[in-house]
LUMVOVO-994874 format. One record per atom (N, C-alpha, C, O, CB): residue in three letters; x, y, z. Coordinates in steps of 0.2 Angstrom, whole numbers, plus 5000, padded with zeros to 4 digits. Glycine has a CB too. Layout:
BEGIN
ALAXYZ ...
This chain:
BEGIN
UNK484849724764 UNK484849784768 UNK485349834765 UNK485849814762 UNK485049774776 UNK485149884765 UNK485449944761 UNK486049954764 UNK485549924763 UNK485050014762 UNK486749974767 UNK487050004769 UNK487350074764 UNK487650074759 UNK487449974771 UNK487150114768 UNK487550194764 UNK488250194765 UNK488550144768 UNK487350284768 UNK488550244762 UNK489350244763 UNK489550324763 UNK489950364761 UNK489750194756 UNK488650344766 UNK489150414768 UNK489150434775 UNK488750414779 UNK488750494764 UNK489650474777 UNK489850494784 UNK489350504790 UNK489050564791 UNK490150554783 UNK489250474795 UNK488650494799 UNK488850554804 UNK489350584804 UNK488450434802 UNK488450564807 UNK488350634810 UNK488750644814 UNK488850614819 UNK487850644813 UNK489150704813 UNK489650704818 UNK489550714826 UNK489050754827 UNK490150764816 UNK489650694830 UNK489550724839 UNK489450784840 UNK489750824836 UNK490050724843 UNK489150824845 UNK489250894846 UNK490050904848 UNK490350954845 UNK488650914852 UNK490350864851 UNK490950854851 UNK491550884847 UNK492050914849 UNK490950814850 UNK491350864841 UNK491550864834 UNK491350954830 UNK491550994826 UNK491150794829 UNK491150944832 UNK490551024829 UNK490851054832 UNK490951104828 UNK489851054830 UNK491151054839 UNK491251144844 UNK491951114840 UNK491951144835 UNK491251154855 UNK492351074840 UNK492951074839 UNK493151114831 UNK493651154830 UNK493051004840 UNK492751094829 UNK492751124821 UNK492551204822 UNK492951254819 UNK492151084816 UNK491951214826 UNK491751304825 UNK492551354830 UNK492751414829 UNK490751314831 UNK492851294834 UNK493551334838 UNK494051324836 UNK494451354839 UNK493651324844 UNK494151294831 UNK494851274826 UNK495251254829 UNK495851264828 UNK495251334823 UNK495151204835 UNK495451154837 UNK495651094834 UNK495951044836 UNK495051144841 UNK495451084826 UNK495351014823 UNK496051054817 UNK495951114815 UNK494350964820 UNK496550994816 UNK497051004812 UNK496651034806 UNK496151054808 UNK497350944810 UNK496951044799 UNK496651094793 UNK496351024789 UNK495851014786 UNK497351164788 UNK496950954790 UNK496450914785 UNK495850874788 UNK495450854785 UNK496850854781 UNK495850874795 UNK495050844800 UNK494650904796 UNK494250884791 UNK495050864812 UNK494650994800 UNK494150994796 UNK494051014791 UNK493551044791 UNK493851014798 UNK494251004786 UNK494050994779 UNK493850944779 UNK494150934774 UNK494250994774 UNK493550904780 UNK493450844779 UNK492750814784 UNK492250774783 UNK494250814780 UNK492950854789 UNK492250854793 UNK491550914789 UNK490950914788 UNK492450884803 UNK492050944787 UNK491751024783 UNK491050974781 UNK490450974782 UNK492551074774 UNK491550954776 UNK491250944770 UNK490850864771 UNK490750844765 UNK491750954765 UNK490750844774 UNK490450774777 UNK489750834778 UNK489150814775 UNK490950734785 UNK489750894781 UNK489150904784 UNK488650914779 UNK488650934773 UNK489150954789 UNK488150904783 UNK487350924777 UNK487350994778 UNK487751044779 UNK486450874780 UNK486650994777 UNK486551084775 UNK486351104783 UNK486651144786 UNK485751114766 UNK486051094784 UNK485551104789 UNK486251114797 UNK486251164800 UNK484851014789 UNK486551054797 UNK487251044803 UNK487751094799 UNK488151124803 UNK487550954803 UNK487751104792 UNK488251174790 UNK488151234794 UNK488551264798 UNK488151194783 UNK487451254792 UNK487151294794 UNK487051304802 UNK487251354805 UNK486651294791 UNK486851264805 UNK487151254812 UNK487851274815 UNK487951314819 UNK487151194812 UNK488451244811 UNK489051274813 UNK489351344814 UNK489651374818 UNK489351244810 UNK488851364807 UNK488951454804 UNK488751494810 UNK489151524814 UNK488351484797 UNK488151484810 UNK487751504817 UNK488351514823 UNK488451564827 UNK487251434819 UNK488651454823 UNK489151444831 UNK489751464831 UNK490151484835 UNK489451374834 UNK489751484823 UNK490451534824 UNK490351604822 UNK490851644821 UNK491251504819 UNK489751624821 UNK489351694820 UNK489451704828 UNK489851754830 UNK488451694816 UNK489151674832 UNK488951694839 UNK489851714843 UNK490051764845 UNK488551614844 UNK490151634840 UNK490851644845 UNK491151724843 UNK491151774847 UNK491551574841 UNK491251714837 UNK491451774834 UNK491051854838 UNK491451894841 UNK491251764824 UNK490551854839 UNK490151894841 UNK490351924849 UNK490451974851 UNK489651864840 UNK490451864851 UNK490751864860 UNK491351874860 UNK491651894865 UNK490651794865 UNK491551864857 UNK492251864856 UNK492551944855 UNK493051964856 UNK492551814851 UNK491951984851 UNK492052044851 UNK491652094855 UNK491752154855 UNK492152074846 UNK491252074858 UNK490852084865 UNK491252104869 UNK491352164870 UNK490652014868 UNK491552034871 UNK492052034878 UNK492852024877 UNK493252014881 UNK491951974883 UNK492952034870 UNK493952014870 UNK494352024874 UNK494851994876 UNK494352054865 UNK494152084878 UNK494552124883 UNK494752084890 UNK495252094893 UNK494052174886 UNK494052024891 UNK494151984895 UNK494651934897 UNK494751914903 UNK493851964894 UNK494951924891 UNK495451884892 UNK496251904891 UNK496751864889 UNK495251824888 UNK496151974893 UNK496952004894 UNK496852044901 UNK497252074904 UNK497152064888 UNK496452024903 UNK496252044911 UNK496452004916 UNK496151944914 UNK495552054913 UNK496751994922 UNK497051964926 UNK496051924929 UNK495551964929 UNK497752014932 UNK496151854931 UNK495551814933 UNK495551834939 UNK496151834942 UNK495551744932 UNK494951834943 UNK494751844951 UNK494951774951 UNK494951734947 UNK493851854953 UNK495251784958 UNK495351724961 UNK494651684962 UNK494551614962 UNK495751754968 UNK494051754964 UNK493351684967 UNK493151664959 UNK492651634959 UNK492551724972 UNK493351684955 UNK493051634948 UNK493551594948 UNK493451544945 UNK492951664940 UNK494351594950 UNK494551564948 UNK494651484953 UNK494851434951 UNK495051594946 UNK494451494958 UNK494151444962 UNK493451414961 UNK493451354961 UNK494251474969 UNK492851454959 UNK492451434955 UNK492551394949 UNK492251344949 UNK492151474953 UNK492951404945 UNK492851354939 UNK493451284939 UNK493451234935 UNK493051404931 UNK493851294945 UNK494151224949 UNK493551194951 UNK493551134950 UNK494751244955 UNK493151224955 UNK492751154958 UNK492151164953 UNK491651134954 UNK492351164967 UNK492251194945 UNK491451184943 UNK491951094938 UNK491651044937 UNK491051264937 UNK492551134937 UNK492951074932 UNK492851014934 UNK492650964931 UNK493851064932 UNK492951024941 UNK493050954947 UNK492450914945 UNK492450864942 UNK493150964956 UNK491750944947 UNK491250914948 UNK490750904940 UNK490250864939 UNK490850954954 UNK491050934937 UNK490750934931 UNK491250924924 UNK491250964920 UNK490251004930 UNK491650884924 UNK492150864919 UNK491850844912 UNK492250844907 UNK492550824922 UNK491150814911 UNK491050794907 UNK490450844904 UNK489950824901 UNK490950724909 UNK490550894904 UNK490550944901 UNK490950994898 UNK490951054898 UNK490250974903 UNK491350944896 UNK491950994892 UNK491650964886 UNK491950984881 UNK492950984894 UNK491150934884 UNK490950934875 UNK490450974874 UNK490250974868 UNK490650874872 UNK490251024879 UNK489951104875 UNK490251104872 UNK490051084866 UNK489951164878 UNK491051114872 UNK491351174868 UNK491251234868 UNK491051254874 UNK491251164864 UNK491451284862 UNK491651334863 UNK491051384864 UNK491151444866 UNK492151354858 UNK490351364863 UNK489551394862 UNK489651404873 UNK489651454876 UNK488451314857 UNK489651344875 UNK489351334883 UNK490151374885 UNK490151414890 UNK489151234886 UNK490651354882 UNK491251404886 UNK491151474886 UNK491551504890 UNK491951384884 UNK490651504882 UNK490551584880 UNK490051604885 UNK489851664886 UNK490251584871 UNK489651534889 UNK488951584892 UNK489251574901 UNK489151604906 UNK487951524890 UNK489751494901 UNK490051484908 UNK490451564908 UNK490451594914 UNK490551394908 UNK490851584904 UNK491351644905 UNK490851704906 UNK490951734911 UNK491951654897 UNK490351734902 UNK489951784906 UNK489551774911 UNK489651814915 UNK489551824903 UNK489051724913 UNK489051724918 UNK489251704924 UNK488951724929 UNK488851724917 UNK489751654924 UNK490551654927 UNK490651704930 UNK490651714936 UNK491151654923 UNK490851744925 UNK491251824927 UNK490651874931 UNK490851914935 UNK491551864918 UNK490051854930 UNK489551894934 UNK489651874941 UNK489851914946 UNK488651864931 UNK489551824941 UNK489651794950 UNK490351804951 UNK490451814957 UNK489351694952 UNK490851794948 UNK491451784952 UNK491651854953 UNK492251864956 UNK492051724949 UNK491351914950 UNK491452004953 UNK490952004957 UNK491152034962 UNK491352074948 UNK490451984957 UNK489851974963 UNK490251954970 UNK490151994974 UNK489351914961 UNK490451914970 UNK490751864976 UNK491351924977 UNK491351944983 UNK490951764974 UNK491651934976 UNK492351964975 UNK492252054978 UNK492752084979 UNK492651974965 UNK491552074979 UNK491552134979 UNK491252154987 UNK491152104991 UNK491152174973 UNK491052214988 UNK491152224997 UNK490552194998 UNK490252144996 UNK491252315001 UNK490452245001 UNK489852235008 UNK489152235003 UNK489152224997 UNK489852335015 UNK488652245006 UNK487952255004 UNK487852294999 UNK487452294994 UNK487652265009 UNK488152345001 UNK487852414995 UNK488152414989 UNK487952414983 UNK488252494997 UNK488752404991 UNK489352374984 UNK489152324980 UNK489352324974 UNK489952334986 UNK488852284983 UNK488352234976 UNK487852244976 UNK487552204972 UNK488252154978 UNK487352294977 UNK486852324975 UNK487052364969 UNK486552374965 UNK486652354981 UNK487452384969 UNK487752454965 UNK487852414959 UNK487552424954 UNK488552494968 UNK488352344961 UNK488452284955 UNK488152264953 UNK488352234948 UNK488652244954 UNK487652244954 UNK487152174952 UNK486652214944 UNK486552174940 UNK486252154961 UNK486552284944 UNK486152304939 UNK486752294932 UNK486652264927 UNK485852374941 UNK487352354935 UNK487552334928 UNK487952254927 UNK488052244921 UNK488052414925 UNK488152214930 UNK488152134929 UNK487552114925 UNK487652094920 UNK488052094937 UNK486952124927 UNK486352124922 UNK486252134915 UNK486052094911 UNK486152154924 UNK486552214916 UNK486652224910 UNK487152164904 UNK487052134899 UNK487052294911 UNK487852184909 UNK488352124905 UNK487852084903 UNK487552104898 UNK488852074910 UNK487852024905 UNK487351964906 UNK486751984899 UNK486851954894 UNK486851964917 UNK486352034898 UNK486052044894 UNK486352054887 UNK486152014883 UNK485652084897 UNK486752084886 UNK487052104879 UNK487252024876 UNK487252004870 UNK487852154880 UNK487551994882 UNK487851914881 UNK487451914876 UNK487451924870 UNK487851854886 UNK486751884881 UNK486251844877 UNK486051904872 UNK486551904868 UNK485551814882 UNK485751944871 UNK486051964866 UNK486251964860 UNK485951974855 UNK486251974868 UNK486851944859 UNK487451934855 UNK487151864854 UNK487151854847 UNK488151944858 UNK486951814857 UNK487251754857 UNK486551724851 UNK486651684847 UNK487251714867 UNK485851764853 UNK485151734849 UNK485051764844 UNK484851744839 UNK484451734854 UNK485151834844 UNK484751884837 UNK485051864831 UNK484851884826 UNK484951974837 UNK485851834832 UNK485851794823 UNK485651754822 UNK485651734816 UNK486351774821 UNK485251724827 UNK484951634824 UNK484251664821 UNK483851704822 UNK484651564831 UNK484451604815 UNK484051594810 UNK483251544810 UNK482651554808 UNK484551554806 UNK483551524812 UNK483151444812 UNK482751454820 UNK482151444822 UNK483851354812 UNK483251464824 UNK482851464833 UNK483151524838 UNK483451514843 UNK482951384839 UNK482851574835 UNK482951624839 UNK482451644846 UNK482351694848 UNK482851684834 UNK482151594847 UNK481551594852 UNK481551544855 UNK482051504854 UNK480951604850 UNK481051524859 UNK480851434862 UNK480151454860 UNK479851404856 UNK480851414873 UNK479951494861 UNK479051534860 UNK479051564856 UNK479451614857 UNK478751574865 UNK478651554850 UNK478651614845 UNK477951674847 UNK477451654850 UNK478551574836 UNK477951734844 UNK477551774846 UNK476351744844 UNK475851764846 UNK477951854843 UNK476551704842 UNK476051674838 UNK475651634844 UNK475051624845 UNK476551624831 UNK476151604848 UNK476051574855 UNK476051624860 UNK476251604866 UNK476551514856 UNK475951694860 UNK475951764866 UNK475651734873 UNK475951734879 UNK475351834864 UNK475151714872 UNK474651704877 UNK475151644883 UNK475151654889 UNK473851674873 UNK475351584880 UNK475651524881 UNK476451564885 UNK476651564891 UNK475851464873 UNK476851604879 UNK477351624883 UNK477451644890 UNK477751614894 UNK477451654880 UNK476951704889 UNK476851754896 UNK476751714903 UNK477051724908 UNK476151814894 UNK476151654900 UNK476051604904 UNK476851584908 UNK477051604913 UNK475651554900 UNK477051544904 UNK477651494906 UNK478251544910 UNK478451534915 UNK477951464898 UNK478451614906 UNK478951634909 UNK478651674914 UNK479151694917 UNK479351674904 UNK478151694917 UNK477951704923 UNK477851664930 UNK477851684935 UNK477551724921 UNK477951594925 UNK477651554929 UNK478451544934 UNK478451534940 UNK477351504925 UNK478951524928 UNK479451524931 UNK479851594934 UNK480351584938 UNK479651484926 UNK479651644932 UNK480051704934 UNK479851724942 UNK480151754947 UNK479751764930 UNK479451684942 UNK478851694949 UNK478551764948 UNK478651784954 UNK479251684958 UNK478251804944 UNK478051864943 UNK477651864937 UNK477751834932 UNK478651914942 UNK477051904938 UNK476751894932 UNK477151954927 UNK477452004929 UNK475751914933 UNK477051934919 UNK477551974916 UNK477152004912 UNK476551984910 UNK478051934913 UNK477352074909 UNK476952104905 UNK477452094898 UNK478052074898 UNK476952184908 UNK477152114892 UNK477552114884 UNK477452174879 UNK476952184875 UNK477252044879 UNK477852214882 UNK477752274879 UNK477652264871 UNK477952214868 UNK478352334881 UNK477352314868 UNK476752334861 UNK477452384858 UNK477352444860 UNK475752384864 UNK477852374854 UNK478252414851 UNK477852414842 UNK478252454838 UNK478952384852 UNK477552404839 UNK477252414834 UNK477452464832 UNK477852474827 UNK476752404835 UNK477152514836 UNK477052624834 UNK477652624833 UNK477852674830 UNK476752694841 UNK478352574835 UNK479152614833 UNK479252554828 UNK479852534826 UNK479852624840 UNK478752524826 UNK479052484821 UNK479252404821 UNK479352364816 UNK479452514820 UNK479252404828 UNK479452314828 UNK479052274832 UNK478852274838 UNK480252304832 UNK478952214828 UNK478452154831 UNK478852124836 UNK479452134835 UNK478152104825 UNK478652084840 UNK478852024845 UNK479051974838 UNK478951984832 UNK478051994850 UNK479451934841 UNK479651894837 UNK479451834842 UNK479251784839 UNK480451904835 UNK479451834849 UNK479351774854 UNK480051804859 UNK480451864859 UNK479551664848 UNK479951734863 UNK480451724868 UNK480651664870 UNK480551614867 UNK480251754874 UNK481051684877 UNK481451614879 UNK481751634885 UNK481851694887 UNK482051584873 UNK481851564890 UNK481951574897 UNK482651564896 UNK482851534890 UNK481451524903 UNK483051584901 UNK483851594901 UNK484051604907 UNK483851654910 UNK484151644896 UNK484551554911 UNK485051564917 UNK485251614917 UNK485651634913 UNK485551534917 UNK485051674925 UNK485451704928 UNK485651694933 UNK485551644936 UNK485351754928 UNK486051734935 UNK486751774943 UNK486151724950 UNK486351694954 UNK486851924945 UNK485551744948 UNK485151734956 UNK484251694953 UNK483751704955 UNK484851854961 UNK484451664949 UNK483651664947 UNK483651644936 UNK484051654932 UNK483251764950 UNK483051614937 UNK483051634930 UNK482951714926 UNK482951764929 UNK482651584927 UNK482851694919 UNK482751764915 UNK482451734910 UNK482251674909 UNK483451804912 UNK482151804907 UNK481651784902 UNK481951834898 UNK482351874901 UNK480851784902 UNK481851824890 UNK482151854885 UNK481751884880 UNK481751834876 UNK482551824883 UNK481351944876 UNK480851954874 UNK481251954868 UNK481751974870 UNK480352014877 UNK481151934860 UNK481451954854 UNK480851994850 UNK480351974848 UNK481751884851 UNK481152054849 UNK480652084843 UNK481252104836 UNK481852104835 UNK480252164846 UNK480552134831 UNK481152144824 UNK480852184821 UNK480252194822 UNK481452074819 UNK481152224816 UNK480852234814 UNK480752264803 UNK480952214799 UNK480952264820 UNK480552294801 UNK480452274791 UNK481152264790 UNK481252214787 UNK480152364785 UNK481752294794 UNK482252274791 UNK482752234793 UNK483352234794 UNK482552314789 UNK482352194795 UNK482652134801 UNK483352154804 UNK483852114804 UNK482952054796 UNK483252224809 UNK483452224813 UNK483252204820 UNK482652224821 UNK483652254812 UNK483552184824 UNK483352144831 UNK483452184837 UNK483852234836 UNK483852074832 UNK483052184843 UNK483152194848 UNK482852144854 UNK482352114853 UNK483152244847 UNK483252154859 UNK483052094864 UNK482852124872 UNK483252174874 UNK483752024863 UNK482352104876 UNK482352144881 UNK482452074886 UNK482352014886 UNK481652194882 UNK482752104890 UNK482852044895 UNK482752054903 UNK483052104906 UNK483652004894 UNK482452024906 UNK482252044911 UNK482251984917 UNK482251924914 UNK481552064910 UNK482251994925 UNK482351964929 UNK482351994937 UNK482452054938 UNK482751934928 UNK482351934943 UNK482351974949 UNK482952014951 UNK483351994947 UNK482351944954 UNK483052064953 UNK483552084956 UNK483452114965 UNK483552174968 UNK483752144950 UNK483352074967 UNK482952074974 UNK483552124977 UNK483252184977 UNK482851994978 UNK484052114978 UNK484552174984 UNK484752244980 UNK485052284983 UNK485352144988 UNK484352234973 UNK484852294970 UNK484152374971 UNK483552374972 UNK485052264958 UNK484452424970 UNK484152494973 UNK483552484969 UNK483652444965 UNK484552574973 UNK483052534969 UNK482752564961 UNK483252594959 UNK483752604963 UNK482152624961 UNK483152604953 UNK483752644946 UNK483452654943 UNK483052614941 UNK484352614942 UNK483652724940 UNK483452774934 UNK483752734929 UNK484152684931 UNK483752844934 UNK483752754923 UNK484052754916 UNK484852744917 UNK485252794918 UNK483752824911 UNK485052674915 UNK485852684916 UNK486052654907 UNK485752614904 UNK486252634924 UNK486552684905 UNK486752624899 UNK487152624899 UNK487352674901 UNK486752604893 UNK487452554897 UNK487952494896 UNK488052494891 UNK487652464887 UNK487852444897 UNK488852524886 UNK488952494879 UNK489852454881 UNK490352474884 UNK488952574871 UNK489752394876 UNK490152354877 UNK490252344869 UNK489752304867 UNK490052304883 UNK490652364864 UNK490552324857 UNK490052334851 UNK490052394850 UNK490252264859 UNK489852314849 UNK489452324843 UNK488652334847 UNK488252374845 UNK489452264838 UNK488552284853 UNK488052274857 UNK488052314864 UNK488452314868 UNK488152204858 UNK487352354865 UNK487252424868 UNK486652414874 UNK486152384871 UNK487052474863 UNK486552414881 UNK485852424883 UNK485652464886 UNK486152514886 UNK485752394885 UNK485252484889 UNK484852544892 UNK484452474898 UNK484252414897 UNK484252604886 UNK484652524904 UNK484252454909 UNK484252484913 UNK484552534914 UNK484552374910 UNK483752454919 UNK483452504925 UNK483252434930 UNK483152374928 UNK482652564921 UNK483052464936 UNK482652424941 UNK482352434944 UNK482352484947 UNK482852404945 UNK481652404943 UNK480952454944 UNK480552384950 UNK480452334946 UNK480352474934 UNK480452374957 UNK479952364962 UNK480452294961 UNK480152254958 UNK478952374962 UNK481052284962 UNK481552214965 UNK481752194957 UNK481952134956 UNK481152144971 UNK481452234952 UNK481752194944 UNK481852214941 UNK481652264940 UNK481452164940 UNK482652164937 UNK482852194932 UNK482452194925 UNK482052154923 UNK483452174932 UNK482752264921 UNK482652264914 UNK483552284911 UNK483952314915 UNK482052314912 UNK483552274904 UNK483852294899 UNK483652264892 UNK483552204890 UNK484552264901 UNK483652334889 UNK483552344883 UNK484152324876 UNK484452374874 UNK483352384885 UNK484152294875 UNK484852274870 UNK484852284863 UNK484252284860 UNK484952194870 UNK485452284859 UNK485152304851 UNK485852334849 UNK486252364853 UNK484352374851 UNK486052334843 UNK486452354840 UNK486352444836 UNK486452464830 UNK486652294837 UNK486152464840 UNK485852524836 UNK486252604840 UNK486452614845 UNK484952514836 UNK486152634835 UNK486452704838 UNK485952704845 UNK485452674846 UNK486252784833 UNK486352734850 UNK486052764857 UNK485552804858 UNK485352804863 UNK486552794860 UNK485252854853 UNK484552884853 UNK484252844851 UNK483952824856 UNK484452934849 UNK484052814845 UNK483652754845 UNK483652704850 UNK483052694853 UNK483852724840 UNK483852684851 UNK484052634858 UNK483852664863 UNK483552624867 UNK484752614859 UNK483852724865 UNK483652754871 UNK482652774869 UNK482152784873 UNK484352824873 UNK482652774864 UNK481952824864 UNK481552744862 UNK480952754860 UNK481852904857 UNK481752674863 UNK481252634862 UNK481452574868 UNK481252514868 UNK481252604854 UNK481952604874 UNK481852594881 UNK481252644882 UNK480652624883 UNK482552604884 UNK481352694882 UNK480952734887 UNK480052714884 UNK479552724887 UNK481252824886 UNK479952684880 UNK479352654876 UNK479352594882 UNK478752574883 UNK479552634866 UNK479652574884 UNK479552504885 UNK479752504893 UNK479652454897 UNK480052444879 UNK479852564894 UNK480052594904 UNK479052604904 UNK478652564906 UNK480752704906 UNK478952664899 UNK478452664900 UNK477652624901 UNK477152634905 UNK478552694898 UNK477652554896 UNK477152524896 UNK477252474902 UNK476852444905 UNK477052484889 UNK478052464905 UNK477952414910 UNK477952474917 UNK477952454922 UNK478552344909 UNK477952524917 UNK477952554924 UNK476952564926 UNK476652554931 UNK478452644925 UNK476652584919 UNK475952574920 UNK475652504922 UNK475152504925 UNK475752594914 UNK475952444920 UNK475552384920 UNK475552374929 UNK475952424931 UNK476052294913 UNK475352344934 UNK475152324940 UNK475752304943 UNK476152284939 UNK474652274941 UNK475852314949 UNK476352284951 UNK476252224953 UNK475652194954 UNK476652324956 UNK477152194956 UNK477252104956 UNK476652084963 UNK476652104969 UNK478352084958 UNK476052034961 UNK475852004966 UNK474952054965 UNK474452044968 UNK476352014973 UNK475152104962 UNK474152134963 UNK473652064957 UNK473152044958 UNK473952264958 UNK474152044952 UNK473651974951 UNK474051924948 UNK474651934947 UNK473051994946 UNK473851854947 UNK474051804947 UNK474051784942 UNK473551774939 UNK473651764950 UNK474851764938 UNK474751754930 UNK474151694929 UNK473851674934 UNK475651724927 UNK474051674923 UNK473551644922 UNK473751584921 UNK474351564921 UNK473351664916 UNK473151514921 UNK473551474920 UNK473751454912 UNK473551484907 UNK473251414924 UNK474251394913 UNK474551364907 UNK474551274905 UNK474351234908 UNK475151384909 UNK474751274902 UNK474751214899 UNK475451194901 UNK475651134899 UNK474451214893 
């Protein structure tokens, strides 16, 4: 029997620890360089993202904590302790959308969270956002190659049949999608790109108590959206790009989805 004598795979454990510089300078060197290409690249990836949220939301963590997050993440510690080997990728998505619900819960009456829930949304969307358009390797779950399958699946789960706006005429193909945790429900996340591999991502979901809304944006960072609430659902449009651009390929994509039928005149299709 063969035995190798090179390092086996580190734990995801080991990985966050290294991408958060938690591990002394001679661990990681030494884990560094144990790693193959493929788990290198992996790591790059997790500290492109960190790095990214980190200028997202820096601001966050010189802001005094809600008491209702901070009673939230006592009973999430309590009951879930053995998710502290995320690491620093799951501590980046627990902290926005954390912070979504624990100003949610924190704010008045009815109207008041109506008022909040869209741009929270917004937040919530830049995250993700930030978090997928640098991946390399899996920027999607669904690539656009599988359209038909997607639309299926995330409808199914959105509980809404979903429409996939046609941005071509401005230049950018679908890339695919992927379902993602929100505040009330899940989300779906559309990726397009475009000749110069720049990214943009729309993300969408219920927003059942929030008003209709016009055209509002949200810039927080390098990362920008435009987002609206049309018959109980959210949109936001995301992208790192000047604000005219960004605004004139929301309104491309307000437009194809206010023409498509509203929620319930028919029955997504089935799926596999």
């Amino acid at each position: 029997m063969n035995t190798s004598s090179s390092p086996q795979d580190p734990d995801a454990s080991r990985l966050h620890a290294l991408v958060d510089g938690r591990l002394p300078p001679e661990q990681a060197a030494l884990l560094r360089a144990s790693l193959d290409a493929a788990t290198g690249e992996d790591a790059d990836a997790w500290a492109r993202q960190r790095a990214l949220l980190r200028t997202l939301h820096g601001d966050w963590l010189q802001r005094p904590l809600p008491e209702a997050l901070h009673q939230a993440a006592e009973r999430l510690q309590n009951q879930h302790a053995q998710r502290r080997r995320w690491g620093g990728v799951a501590a980046g998505w627990v902290l926005a959308f954390g912070l979504g619900w624990g100003l949610h819960g924190a704010s008045g009456g009815g109207a008041t969270q109506a008022m909040a829930a869209p741009r929270l949304f917004a937040q919530q969307a830049t995250v993700a956002h930030a978090v997928y358009q640098p991946e390399q390797r899996h920027p999607v779950e669904v690539t656009a190659a599988q359209q038909e399958h997607l639309v299926q699946w995330l409808s199914r789960r959105l509980e809404r049949p979903l429409t996939v706006p046609h941005l071509q005429d401005q230049g950018y193909e679908l890339v695919g999608g992927r379902l993602l945790p929100g505040g009330s429900g899940a989300r779906a996340q559309f990726m397009y790109q475009n000749a110069a591999g720049q990214r943009i991502t729309l993300y969408l979901g219920a927003l059942e108590q929030a008003q209709a809304e016009a055209f509002h944006f949200y810039g927080d960072g390098a990362v920008s959206s435009f987002y609206w609430v049309d018959r109980g659902f959210g949109y936001a449009l995301s992208g790192a790009l000047p604000r005219p651009a960004l605004q004139a390929l929301a309104t491309a994509v307000y437009q194809q989805l206010s023409a498509a039928p509203p929620a319930g005149a028919r029955a997504p299709a089935r799926g596999s």
